[in-house]
Each structure stands twice: as C-alpha cells, then as structure tokens.
SETORLUM-96222 format. One line per field, with one value per atom (N, C-alpha, C, O, CB): chain; x, y negated, z. Coordinates in steps of 0.05 Angstrom, whole numbers, plus 5000, padded with zeros to 4 digits. Each point is the difference from the previous one (the first is absolute). Glycine has a CB too. Example, Ala and Ser with C-alpha at 12.3 -4.5 7.8 and 13.67 -1.06 7.14 Angstrom:
REM residues 2
c	c(A|A|A|A|A|A|A|A|A|A)
px	c(5264|4982|5018|5021|4941|5031|5016|4985|5010|5014)
py	c(5114|4976|4976|5000|5023|4956|4976|4978|4978|5035)
pz	c(5156|5000|5000|5013|5012|4961|5001|5014|5004|4953)
REM end
This chain:
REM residues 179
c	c(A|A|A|A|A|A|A|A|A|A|A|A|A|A|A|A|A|A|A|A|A|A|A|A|A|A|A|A|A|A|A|A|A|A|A|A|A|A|A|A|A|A|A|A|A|A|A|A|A|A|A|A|A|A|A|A|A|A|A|A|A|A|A|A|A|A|A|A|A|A|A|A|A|A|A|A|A|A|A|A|A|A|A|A|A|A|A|A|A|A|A|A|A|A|A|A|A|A|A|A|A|A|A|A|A|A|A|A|A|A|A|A|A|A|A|A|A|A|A|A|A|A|A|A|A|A|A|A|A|A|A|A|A|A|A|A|A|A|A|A|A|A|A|A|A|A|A|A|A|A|A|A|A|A|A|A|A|A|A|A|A|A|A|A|A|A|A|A|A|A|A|A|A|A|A|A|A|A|A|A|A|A|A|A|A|A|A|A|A|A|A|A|A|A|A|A|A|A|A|A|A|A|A|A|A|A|A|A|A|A|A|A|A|A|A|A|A|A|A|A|A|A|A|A|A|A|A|A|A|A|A|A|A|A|A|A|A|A|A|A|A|A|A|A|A|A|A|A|A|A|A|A|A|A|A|A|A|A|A|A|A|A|A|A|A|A|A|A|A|A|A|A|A|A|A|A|A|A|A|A|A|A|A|A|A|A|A|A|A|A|A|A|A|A|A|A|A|A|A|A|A|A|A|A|A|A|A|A|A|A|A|A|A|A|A|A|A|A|A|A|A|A|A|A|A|A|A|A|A|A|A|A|A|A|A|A|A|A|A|A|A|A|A|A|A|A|A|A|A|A|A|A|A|A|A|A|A|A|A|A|A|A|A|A|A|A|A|A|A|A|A|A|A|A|A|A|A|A|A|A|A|A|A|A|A|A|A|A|A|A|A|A|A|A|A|A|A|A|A|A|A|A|A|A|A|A|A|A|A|A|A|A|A|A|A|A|A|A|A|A|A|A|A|A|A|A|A|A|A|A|A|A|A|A|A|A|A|A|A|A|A|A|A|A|A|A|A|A|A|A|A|A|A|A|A|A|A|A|A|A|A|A|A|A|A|A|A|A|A|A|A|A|A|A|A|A|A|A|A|A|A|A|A|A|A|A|A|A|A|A|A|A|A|A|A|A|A|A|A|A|A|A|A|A|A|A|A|A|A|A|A|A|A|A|A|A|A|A|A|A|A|A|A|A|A|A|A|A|A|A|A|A|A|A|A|A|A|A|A|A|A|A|A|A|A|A|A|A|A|A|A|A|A|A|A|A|A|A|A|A|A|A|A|A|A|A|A|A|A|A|A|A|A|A|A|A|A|A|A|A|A|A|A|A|A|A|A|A|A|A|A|A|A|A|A|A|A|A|A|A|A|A|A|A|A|A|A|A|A|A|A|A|A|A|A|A|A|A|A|A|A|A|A|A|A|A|A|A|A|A|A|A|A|A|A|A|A|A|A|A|A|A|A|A|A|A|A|A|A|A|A|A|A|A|A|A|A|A|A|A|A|A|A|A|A|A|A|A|A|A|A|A|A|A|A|A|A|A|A|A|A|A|A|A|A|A|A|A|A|A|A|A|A|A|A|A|A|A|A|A|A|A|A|A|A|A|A|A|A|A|A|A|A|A|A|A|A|A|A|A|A|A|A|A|A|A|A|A|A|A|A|A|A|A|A|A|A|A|A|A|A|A|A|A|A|A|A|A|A|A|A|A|A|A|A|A|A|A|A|A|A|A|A|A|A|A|A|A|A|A|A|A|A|A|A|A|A|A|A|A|A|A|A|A|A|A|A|A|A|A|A|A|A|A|A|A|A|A|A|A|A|A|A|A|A|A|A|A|A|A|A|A|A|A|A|A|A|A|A|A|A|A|A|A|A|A|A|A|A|A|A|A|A|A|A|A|A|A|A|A|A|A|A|A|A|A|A|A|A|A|A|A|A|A|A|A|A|A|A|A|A|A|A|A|A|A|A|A|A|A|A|A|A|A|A|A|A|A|A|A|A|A|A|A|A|A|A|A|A|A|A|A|A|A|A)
px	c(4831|5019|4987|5015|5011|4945|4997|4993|5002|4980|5008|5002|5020|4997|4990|5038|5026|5004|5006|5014|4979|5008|4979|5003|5014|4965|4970|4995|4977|5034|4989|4995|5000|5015|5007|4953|5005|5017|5007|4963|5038|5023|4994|4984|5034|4989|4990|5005|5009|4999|4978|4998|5021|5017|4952|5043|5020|4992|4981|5040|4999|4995|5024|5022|4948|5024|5011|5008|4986|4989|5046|4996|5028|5017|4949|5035|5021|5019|4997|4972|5053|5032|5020|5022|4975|5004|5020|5026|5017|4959|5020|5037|5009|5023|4969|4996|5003|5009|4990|4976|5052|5000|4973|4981|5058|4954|4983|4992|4978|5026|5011|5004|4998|4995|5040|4971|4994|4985|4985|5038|4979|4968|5019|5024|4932|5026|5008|4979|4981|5055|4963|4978|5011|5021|4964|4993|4997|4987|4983|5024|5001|4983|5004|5022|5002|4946|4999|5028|5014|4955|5031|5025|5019|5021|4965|5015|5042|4998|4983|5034|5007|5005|5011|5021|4983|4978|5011|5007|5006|4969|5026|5002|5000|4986|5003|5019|5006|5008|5019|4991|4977|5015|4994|4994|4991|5017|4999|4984|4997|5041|4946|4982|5013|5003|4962|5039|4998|4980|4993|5040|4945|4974|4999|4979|5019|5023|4998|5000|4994|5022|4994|5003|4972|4988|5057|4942|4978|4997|4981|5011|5025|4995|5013|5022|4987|4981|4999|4976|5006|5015|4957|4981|5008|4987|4970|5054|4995|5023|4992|4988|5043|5025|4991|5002|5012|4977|4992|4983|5003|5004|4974|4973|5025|5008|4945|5057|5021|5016|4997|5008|5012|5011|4990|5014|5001|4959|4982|4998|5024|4954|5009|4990|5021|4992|4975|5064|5022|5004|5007|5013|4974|5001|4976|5002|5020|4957|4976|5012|5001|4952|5055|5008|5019|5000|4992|5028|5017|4994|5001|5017|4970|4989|4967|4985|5053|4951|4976|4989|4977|5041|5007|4996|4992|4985|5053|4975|4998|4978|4996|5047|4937|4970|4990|4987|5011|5002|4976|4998|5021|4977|4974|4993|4991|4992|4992|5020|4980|4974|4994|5022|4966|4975|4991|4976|5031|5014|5003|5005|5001|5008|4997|5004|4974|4985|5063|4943|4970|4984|4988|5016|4999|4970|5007|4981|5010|5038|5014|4985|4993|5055|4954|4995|4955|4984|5083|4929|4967|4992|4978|5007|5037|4993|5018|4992|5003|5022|5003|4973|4989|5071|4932|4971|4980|4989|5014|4993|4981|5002|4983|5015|5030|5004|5003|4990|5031|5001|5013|4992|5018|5024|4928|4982|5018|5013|4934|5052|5018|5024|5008|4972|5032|5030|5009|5018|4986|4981|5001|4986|5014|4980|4985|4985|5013|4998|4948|5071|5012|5031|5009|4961|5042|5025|5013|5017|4977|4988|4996|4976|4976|5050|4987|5025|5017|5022|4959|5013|5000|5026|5020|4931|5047|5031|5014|5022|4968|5000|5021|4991|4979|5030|5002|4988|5000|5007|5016|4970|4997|5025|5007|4945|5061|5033|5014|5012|4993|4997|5018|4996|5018|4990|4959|4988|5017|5012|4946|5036|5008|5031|5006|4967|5049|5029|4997|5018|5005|4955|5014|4984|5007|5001|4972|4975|5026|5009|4923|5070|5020|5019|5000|5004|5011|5021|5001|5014|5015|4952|4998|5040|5015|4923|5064|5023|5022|5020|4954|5026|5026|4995|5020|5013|4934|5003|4979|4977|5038|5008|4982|4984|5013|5016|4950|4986|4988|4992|5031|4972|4980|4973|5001|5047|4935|4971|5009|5017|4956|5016|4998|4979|4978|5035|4995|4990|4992|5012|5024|4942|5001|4986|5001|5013|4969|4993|5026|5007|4940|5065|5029|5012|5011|5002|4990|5012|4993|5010|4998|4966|4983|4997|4997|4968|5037|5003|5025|5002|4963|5058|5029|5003|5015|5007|4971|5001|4985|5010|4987|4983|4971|5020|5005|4939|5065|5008|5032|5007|4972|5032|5020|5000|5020|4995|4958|4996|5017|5006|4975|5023|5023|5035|5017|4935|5049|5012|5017|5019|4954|5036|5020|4997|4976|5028|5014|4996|5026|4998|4975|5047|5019|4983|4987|5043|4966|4994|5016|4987|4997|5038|5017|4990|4995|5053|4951|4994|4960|4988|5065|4941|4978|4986|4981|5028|5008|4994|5019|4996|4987|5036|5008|4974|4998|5056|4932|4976|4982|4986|5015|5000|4979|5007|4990|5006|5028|5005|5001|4998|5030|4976|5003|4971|4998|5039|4941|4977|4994|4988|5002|5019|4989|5019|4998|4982|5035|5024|4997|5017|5009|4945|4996|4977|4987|5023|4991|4991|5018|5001|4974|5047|5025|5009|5014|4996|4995|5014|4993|5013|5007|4950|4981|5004|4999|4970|5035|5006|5021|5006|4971|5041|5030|4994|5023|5014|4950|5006|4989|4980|5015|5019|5006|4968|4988|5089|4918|4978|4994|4979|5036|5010|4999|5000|5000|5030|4971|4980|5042|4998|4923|5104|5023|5016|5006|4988|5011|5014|5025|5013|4953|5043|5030|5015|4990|5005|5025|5011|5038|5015|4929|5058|5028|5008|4989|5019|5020|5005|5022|5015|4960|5041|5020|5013|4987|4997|5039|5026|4996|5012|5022|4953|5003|5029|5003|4947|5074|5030|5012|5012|4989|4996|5021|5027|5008|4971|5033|5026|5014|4984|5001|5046|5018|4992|4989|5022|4994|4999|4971|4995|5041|4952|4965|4995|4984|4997|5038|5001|4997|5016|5016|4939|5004|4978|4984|5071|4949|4980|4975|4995|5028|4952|4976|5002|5014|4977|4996|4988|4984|4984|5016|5006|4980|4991|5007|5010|4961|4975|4988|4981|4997)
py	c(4962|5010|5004|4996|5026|4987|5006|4972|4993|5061|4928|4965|5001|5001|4969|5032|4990|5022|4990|4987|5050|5020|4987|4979|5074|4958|4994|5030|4993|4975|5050|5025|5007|4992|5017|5011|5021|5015|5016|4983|5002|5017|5034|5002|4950|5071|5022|4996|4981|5048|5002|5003|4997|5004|5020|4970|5003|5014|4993|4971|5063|5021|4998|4999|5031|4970|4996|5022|5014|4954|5055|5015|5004|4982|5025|5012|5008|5017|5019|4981|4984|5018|5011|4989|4988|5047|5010|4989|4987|5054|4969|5003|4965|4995|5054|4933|4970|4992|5012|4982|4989|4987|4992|4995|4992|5011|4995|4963|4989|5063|4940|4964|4997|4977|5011|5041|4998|5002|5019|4981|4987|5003|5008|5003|4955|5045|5006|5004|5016|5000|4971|4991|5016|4998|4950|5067|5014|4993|4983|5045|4986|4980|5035|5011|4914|5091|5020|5024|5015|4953|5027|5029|4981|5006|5048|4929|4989|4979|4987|5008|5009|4977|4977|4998|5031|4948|4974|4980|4979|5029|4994|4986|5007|5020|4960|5016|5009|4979|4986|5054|4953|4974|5020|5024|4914|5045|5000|4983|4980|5033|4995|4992|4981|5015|5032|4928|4998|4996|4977|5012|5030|5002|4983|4988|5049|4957|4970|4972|4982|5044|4976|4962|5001|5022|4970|4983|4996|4991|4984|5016|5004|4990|5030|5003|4932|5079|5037|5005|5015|5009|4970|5005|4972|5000|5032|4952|4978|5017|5018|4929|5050|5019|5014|4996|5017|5005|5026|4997|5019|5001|4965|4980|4991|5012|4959|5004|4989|5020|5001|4958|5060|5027|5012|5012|4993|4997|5020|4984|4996|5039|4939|4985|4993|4991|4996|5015|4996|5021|4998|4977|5052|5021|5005|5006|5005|4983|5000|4984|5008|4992|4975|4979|5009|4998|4965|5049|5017|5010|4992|5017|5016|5026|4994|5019|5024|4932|4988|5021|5009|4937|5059|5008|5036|5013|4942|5053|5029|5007|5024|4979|4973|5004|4997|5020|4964|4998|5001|5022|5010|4942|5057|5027|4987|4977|5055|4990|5000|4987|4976|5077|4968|4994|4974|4995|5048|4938|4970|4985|4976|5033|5003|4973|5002|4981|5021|5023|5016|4970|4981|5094|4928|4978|4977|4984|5042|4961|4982|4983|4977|5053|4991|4988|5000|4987|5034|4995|4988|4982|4989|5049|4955|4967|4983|4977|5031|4998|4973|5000|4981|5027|5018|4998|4981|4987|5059|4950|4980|4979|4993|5022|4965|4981|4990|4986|5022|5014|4997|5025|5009|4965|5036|5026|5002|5020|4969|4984|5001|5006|5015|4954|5025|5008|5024|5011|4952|5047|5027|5015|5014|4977|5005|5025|4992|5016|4989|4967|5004|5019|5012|4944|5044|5014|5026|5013|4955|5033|5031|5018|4995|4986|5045|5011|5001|5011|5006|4974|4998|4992|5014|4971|4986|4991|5001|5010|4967|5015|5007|5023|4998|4955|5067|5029|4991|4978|5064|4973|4998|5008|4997|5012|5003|5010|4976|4990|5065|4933|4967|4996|4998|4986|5000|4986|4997|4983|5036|5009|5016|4986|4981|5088|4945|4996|4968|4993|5048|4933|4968|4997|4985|4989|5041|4989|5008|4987|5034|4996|5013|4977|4986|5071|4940|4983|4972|4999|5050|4933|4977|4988|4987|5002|5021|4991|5001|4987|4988|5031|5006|4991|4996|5001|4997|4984|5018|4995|4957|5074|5015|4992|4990|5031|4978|4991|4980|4989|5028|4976|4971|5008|5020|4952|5017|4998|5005|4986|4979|5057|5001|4979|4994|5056|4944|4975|5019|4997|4957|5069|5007|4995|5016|5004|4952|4996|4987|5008|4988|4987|4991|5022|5001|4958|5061|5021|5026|5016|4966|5005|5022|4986|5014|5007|4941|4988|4994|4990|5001|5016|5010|5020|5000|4976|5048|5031|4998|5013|5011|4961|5005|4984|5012|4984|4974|4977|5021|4999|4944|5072|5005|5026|5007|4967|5042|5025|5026|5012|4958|5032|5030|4996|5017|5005|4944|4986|4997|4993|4992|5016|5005|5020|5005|4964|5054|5029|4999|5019|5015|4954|4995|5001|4980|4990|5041|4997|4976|4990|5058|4938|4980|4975|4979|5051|4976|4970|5003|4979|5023|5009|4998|4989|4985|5049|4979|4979|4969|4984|5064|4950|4976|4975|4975|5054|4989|4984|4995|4980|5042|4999|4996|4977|4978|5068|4965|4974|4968|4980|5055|4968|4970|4997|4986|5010|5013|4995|4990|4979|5057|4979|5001|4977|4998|5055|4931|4990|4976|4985|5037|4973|4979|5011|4986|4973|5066|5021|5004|4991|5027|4999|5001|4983|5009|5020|4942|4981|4985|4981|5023|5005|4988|5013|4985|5005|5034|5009|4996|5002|5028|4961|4989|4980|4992|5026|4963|4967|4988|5009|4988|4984|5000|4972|4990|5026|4977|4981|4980|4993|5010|4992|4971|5015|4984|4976|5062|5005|4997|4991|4981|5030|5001|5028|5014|4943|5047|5033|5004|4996|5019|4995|4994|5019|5022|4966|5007|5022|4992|4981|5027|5026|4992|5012|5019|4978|4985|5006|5008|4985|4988|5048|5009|4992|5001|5038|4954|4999|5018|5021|4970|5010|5031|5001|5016|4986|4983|5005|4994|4979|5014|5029|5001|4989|4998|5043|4955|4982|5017|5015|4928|5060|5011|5024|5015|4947|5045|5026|5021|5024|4954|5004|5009|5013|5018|4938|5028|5013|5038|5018|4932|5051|5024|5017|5018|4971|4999|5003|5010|5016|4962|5010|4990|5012|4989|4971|5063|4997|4979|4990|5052|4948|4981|5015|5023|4946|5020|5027|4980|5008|5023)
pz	c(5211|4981|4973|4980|5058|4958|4968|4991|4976|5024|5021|4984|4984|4975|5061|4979|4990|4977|4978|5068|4956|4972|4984|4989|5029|4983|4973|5016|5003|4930|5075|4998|5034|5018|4928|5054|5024|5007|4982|5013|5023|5006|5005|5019|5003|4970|5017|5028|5013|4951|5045|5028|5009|4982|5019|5025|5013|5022|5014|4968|5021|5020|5014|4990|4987|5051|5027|5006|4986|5029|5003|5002|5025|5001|4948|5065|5019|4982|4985|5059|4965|4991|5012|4996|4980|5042|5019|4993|5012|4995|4970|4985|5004|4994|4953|5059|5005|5026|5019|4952|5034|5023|5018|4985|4990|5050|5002|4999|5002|5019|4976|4988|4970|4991|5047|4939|4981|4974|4997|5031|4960|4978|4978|5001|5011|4963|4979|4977|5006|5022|4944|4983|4973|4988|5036|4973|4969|4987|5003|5006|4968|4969|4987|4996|4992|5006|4991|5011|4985|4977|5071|5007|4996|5010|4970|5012|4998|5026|5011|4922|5070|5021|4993|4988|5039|4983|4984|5014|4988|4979|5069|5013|5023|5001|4972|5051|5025|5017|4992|4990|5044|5021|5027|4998|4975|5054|5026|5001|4985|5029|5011|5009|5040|5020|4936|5044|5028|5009|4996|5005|5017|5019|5015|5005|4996|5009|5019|4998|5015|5000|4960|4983|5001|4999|4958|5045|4993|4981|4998|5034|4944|4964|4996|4990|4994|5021|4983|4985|4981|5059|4960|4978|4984|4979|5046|4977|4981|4987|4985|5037|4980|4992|4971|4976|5078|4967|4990|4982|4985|5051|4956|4981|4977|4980|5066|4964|4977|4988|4976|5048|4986|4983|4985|4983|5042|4977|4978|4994|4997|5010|4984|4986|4983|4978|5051|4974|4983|4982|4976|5056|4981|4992|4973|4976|5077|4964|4969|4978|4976|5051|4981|4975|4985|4975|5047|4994|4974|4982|4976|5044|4994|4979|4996|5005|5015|4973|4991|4975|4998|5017|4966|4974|5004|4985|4992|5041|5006|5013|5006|4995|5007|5018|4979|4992|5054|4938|4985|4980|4991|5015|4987|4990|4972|4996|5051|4935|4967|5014|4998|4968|5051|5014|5013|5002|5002|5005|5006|4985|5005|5025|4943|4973|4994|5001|4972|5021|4988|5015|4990|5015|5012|5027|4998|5001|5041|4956|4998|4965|4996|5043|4944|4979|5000|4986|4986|5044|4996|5017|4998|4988|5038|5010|4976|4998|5066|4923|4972|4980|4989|5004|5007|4980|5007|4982|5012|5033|5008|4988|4983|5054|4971|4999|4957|4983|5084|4937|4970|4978|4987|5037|4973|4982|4976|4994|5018|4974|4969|4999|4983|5004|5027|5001|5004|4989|5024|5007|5007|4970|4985|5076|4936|4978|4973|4982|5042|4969|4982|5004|4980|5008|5037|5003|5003|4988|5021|5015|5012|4998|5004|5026|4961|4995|4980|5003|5021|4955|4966|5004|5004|4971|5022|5005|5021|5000|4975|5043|5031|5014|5014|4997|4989|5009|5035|5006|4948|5062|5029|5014|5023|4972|4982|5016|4993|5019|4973|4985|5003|5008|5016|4967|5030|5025|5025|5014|4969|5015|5042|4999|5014|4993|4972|5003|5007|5014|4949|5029|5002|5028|5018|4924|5060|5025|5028|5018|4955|5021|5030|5006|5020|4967|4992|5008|4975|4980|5046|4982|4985|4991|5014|5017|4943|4992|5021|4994|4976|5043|5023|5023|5014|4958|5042|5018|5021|5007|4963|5039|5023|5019|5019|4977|5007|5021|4998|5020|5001|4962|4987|4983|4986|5004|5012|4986|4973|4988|5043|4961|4970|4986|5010|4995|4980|4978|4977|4978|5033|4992|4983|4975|4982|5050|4968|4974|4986|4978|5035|4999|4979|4995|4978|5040|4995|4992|4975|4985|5061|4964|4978|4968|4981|5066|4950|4983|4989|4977|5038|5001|4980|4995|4981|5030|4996|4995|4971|4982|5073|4941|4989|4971|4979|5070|4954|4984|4978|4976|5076|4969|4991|4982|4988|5050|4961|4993|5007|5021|4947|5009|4994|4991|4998|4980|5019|4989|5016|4985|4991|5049|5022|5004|5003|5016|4983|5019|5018|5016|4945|5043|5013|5033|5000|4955|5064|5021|5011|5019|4981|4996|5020|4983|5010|5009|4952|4982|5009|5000|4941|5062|5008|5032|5004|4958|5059|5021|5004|5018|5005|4956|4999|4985|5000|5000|4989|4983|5021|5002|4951|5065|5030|5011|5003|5012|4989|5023|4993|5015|5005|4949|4990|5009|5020|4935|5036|4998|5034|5005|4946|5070|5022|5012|5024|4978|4989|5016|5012|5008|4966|5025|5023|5028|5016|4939|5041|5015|5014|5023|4952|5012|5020|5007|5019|4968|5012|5019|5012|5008|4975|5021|5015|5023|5020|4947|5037|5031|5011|5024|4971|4981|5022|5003|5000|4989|5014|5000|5025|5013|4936|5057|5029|5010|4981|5016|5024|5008|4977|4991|5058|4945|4979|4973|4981|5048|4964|4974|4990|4978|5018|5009|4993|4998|5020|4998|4961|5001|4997|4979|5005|5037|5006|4979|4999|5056|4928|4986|5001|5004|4960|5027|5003|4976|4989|5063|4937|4972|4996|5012|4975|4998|5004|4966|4980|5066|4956|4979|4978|5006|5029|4942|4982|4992|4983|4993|5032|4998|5021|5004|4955|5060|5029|4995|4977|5040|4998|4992|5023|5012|4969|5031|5018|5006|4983|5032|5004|5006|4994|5001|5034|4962|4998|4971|4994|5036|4954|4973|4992|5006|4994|4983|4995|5024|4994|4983|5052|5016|5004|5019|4980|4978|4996|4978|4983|5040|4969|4971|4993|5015|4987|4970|4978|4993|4993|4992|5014|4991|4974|4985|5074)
REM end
C-alpha cells in the first residue's frame, strides 16, 4: 500500500468492540467512524474481504493519512534525487502547507502516488500568481494528466471515456448543471 500512496501509512490498531456485532468490524480515522462491514468466518475469502475493504478505505481518505510530518520526509527523499528544485522552492515559495494540501490528494486522484516533484514544479512555476485553490489544482492536474490516465488505461494502453452532450435535449433538459 505505501508503493502505491508514495507514503507510510500510520499504525493501524486492532482492538475488541463489545458494542459490535460479533461478525462486525468498524474503521476509524482519528475517533470518527468511516467505515464498518461483516465479517463471514467461514467463507474462506474473509481476510481477503476484509484486506480489499481497508485497502478501499485507505484510498479514499489517502489525503486525511498523510501528515505535515510525511510531506516533511516525503520532500527530503525529493532532495536526493531533485537538491535544486527543492532548495530553490521550499519553503520560500512553496511553503510545506501548499505542499501537504496537493501531496495528500494529487489533484483529485485519492489514492495514487504523489508526483511530487511535478507538483512541486507547478506550485513552484505558478508562484503567488494563482491563489484560487480550484484554478490551482486544475494547473495540477493539467500538468499530471498523463499520470492520471495512465491508471485508467486498459492492457492495450486504450482509455475508455464517456462523453456527455453540454446541451441535453428532452426531458433531461436543465438536469445536469453546465459548469
């Protein structure tokens, strides 16, 4: 799982819950509850189950694991590779709190490898000059967008898309915000 984030995950603590079914689990994220299934003991695909659910579950809330303290480490394994970029950017121009907000959630794409030197080179390219937080990860994602459709694309390297009417016609009309 941190192949796939870029990042370590915290601890995950196991623990007994009366107040639960005894078939049931239930997954927190700092005291909140963010998820809950059944457990069948007898299927013999209950830990796989139970493995794939959290693992859907981390990919969601990807952005809510990662810490200030995991961009912090995140950005001195980019120092290795990429020193200049870093000691020209951070913190001066891209403070460690812009960082964290694109590292967590690479332009909208929970649960994916942060790219954080492209990220750190449009944060860096664009200055102070965007402060729009939405016109700003739209600059991400342009930048990253053969990043992102690289994980949809199917054996043959083909990415299936589907395209919708920006003028609904019959009853649909009015439907769909145009955005």
């Amino acid at each position: 799982m941190a192949g796939e984030l870029g990042f370590l995950l915290p601890d995950v603590v196991v623990r007994d819950n009366l107040s639960l079914p005894p078939d049931g689990y239930l997954v927190t994220l700092r005291g909140t509850r963010i998820a809950d299934g059944h457990l069948q003991p007898a299927h013999p695909e209950t830990i796989h189950r139970l493995l794939e659910h959290f693992g859907q579950v981390v990919r969601h809330h990807a952005a809510e694991l990662l810490t200030r303290q995991q961009v912090h480490h995140l950005v001195d394994r980019l120092t290795e590779r990429a020193s200049r970029l870093v000691e020209e950017l951070v913190p001066e121009v891209v403070p460690t709190s812009r960082l964290h907000r694109f590292a967590g959630q690479p332009a909208g794409r929970p649960g994916s490898h942060p790219d954080l030197e492209t990220i750190l080179e449009t944060l860096g390219d664009l200055g102070n000059s965007i402060t729009n937080p939405a016109q700003l990860t739209e600059r991400v994602r342009h930048r990253l967008a053969r990043a992102i459709c690289q994980q949809h694309r199917d054996n043959e390297r083909r990415l299936q898309v589907v395209t919708l009417d920006p003028f609904p016609r019959g009853d649909h009309r009015g439907a769909l915000p145009i955005c």
